[in-house]
C-alpha positions in Angstrom: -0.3 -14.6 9.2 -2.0 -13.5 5.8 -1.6 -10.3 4.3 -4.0 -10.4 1.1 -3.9 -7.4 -1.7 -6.3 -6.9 -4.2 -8.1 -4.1 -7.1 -4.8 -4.2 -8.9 -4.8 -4.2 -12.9 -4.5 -1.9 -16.3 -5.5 1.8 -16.0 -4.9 4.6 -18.6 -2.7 7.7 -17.3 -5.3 9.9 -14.9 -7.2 7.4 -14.0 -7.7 6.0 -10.5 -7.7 2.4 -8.7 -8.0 1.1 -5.4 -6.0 -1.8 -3.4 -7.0 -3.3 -0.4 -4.9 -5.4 1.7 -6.7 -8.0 4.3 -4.7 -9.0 7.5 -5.4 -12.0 9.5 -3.3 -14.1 12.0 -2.1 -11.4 14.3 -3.6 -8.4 16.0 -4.3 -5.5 12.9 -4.6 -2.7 15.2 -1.7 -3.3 16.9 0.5 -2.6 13.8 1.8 0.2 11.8 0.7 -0.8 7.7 2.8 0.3 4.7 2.0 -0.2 0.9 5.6 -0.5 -0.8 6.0 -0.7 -4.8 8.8 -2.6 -6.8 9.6 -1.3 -10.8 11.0 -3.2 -13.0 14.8 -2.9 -12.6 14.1 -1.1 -9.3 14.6 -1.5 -5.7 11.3 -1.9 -3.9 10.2 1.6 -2.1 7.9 2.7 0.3 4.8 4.5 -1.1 3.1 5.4 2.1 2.2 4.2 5.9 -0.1 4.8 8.4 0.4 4.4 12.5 -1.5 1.9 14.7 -2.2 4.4 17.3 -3.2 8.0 15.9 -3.3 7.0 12.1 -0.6 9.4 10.8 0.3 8.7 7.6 3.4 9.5 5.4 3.9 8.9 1.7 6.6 9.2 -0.4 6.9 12.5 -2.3 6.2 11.4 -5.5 2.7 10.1 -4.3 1.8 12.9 -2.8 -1.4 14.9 -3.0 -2.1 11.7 -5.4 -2.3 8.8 -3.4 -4.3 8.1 0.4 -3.6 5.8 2.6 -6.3 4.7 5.4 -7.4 2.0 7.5 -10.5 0.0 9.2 -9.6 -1.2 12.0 -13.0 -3.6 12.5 -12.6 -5.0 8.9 -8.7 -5.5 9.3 -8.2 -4.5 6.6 -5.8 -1.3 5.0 -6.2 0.6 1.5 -4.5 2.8 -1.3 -6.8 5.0 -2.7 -4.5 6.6 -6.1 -5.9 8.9 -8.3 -4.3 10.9 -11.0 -2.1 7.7 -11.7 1.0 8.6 -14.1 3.0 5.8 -16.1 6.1 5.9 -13.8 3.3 4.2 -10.8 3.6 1.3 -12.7 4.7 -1.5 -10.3 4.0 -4.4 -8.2 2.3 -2.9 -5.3 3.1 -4.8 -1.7 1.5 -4.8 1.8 3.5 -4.6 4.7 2.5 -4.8 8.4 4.8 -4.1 11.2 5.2 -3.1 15.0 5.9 0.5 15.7 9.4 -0.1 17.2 10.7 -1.2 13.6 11.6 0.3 10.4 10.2 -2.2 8.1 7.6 -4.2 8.1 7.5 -7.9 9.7 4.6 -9.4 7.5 4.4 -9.3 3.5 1.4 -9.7 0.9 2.4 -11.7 -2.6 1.9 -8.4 -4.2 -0.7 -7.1 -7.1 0.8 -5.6 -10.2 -0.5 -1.9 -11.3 -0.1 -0.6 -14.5 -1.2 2.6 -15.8 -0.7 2.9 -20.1 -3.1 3.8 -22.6 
């Protein structure tokens, strides 16, 4: 199992970036996919999710109306579309993949780091 992030990196406040994250080793579509975020200093949190079956999403509220979550099924492959990005978004950003019965996710990515200062 591979869960592979990338389009991390150095943005000024506003701006936008996009991460993917590329599954492989088990079946995509079968799993709900989450994009978590660790601070330094911090626990890591949830940023958002989005199902395997009807592709409802939910994000944290600090995200919100800033950040999408979506997925392609064919390509395996899940993304974080964040716009608007504010200093305190500054983190490692992680990709998590899990089955729909539990509450966190069974599969990791290494992580890419995000950091938004002028």
């Amino acid at each position: 199992v591979q869960l592979v992030e990338s389009g991390g990196g150095l943005v000024q406040p506003g701006g936008s970036l996009r991460l993917s994250c590329a599954a492989s080793g088990f079946t995509f579509s079968n799993y709900v996919m989450s994009w978590y975020r660790q601070a330094p200093g911090k626990e890591r949190e949830l940023v958002a999710l989005i199902s395997n079956h009807d592709r409802s999403t939910k994000y944290v509220d600090s995200v919100k109306g800033r950040f999408t979550i979506s997925r392609d099924n064919a390509k395996n492959t899940v993304y974080l579309q964040m716009s608007s990005l504010k200093p305190e978004d500054t983190a490692v950003y992680f990709c998590g993949a899990g089955p729909p019965w539990r509450l966190d996710p069974t599969y990791w990515g290494q992580g890419t780091q995000v950091t938004v200062s002028s």
